[in-house]
Each structure stands twice: as C-alpha cells, then as structure tokens.
C-alpha positions, 0 to 999 in steps of 0.5 A: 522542483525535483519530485524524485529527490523531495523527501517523501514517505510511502505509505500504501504500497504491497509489496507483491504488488512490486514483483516486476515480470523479470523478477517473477521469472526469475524466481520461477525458474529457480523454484521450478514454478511454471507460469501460465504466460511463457514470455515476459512480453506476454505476462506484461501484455496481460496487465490490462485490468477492467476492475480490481477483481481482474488485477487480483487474479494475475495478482494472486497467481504472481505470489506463487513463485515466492517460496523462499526467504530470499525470494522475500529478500529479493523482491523487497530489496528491489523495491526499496532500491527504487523507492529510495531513488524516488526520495521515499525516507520512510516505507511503511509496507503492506504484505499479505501473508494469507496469499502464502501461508495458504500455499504452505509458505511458514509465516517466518519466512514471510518475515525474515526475508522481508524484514532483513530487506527492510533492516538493510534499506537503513544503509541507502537512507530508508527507514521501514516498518511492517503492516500485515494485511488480511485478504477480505475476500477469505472472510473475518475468521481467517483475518482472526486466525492469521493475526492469532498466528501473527501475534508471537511476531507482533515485535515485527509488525507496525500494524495491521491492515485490511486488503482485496476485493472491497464488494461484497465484504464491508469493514465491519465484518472485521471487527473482531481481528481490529479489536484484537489487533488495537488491544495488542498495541498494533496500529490500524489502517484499512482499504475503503473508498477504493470501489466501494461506498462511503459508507464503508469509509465510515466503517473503517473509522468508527468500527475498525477504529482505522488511522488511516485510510487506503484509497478513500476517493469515493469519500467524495460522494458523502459531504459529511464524511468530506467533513469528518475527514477534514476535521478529524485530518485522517490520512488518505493514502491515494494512489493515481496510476492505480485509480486509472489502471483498474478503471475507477478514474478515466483518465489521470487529468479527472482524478479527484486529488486536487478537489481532495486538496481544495477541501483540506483532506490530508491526502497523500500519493502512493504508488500501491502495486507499481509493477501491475500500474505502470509506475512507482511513487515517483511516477505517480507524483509526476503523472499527477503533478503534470495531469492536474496541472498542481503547483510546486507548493501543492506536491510539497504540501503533498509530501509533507501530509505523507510524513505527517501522516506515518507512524513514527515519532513526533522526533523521528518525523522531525528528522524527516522533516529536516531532510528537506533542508540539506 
C-alpha cells in the first residue's frame, strides 16, 4: 500500500508548528527579525526536546517572525503543498492566534493570510477549514477575550480548541470560552491526555463539551474512560513522532496506538508540529506502520477513522470516502 497517496484526513496539526528552519529565516531576514541561532544548522541542532514545555519555548520564539499576511500565506501555503502530497484531502488546521495578537499582529491578518492559503489548497485537491486554538498557560480570561474578539470572524472559523502546556491548567478552568464558543454555532475539540492525567480527558468531554480529543494516550490508564471512548467512538487524534519527540513514548516500537486500535478507540495519526518532530502526516503514517508492525488493513482503518472523524458533511465525507476508489 502506498500510505502517501491513501486518502487521509489531518486533523491535529498547528500550523506554526510547520515553519521549517529555511522558511523561518527567510521571513526573519525580510521583516529584519534576528533570531537567537545565527544558522539553520544550529536552529535544527536545538530541536532536542526533554518535555513539552521545552518544544514551546523555541516554539514561541519561532512565531515572531511571522508579521505579515504573506508570512501567514507563505508558511500555510507550504504546508498544505505537502500535506496534499501525503494524500491529506481534508486539513482542519489549528492556529494559535494569542502567540500573535500579544505581539501586536491584528487578528485579521492572522486570518487573511492563512485563510486565502487554505482557499487556494482547493486547486491541488485539499479541502481546509479553521480551529482557533487558546494557549492554556495564558489562563481562561484571556481564552474568553480572544474567542470575544474572534467572534466577528466566526464566519471563518470551524472551531475552537485548547492548546499549551497541559499541567497545571485542566480543562475545566475553560468552561466559560467552551460555553460560548458551543453557543455561537463553533465546533469543540480539546488537548488532553498528552501529559496530563485521564482525568483531564474526562474534563474535556463532560465540562468543555469536547468532539474530539488531541492527543488522549494517557486515556489508557483509566479502564472507564477506555470504555467511554470506545463507546461514545470519540475521535482521538494521535500524533507519534510527536509522542517520542517530547519524550512522552521511548520509542516509536511502544507507542500505545495499536492497544488503542485493539480496543476499538476511534484513533487517528497526525503529524502536530512536523518542522519540530521530524516528520509530516506521511512520516508518521510510515514510522508507524513499520514501528508497530500494523497491517495494511490496520493503516486503512486508521485513514477511514480520520475522515470519519472531520467535521464535514455526511455528503462531503462520502465524496471523500469516494476517492479511494479512482
């Protein structure tokens, strides 16, 4: 099976999380940003991450060069070239717009240049939407300020969604932002499971009001919650090269995906920040086909759950679906 070309969807991925070394200094050199690492080479050597909290702070510091409409353009526009070489048909992309609004950048800039981007991917056969994401660490009243700004741009957005460092600040806190953000039509996902507890999964569901959940292996050390899920089939959008990049798997061959198949979780693969984890949807779809030794039918069944699990149209999803037949 060819695992690039199979029809897939992407249903976790940030794209700041996609700005490549080369295309970071690029868009330093023309916004006169200067940036702590001199080289490429250097920038890349410092992607060795011991936890999550150290992935963000080079994460953070990356989204400064990103001033302009076009630097928005620019940066979604590559992604979603290479996304639609890894057979992705669907891209449902988060950004965080707190990362840029703090630093001055107007929200509507945020918005045109990524959403033009996402507009013109319908001419290389991806079909995008919009989840705007809140950066937990910032707390729930600037989550309730941001989606209260956002709210006039709500005609762009697919949803809303929670990001950042998991400890130390539980879904529940959010409940207000989700509340409104339910009421004003906008679908609702949520990170949990990623380094935090089970519990915070359970947050995610019954307090936030979550469709799906980002990340969720940690699901694993609740039977309960196991069975919730599998019952309930709530999307899981797991992304592995991440999981071992930030140290929260030892290695690709123990990552949790197949027990998570075995048990009926509604599972997907994702590829998160791929300039920061060495790898894009396909990447992850190959790394763990090989790693966990998973059969052709396991990756299809994989790729099915992910266009199952967008938020399109039951029509649109079966046009998807269609794809896989040409």
């Amino acid at each position: 099976m060819d695992l690039r070309q199979l029809p897939k969807a992407e249903l976790h991925v940030h794209i700041e999380g996609t700005l490549e070394p080369e295309q970071l200094f690029v868009m330093a050199g023309r916004n006169n940003v200067t940036l702590d690492f001199p080289t490429v080479e250097e920038l890349r050597a410092a992607y060795q991450f011991t936890d999550l909290q150290s992935f963000l702070d080079i994460y953070y510091q990356a989204a400064d060069v990103l001033l302009t409409d076009e630097d928005f353009y620019d940066l979604t526009w590559a992604y979603l070239e290479k996304a639609a070489a890894d057979g992705v048909r669907r891209a449902e992309i988060f950004f965080d717009p707190q990362a840029h609004t703090e630093r001055g950048i107007p929200l509507e800039t945020i918005l045109s240049g990524i959403g033009a981007a996402v507009a013109d991917a319908e001419s290389i056969g991806v079909s995008g939407a919009l989840i705007m994401c809140f950066l937990r660490h910032l707390g729930p009243e600037a989550a309730l300020e941001a989606l209260e700004a956002a709210l006039p741009y709500k005609d762009r957005l697919l949803g809303i969604g929670l990001d950042s460092t998991e400890i130390g600040f539980p879904p529940e806190i959010f409940v207000e932002t989700f509340d409104l953000a339910r009421s004003e039509g906008l679908h609702v996902v949520a990170h949990a499971g990623e380094e935090g507890p089970p519990e915070f999964v359970w947050q995610a569901l019954d307090v936030l009001g979550a469709e799906r959940i980002d990340h969720g292996v940690r699901s694993l050390g609740d039977p309960r919650l196991v069975a919730r899920l599998a019952a309930d089939q709530i999307p899981l959008t797991v992304c592995p090269l991440s999981n071992v990049k930030l140290k929260g798997v030892g290695r690709i061959e123990d990552h949790p995906l197949k027990r998570m198949l075995d048990l009926g979780l509604k599972v997907s693969i994702n590829s998160d920040d791929p300039a920061y984890f060495g790898g894009y949807i396909g990447d992850n779809y190959q790394a763990i086909q090989r790693g966990l030794q998973l059969t052709d039918d396991d990756m299809a069944k994989i790729a099915h759950n992910s266009i199952e699990s967008t938020f399109l149209a039951a029509p649109a999803k079966q046009a998807l679906f269609a794809t896989w037949e040409q």
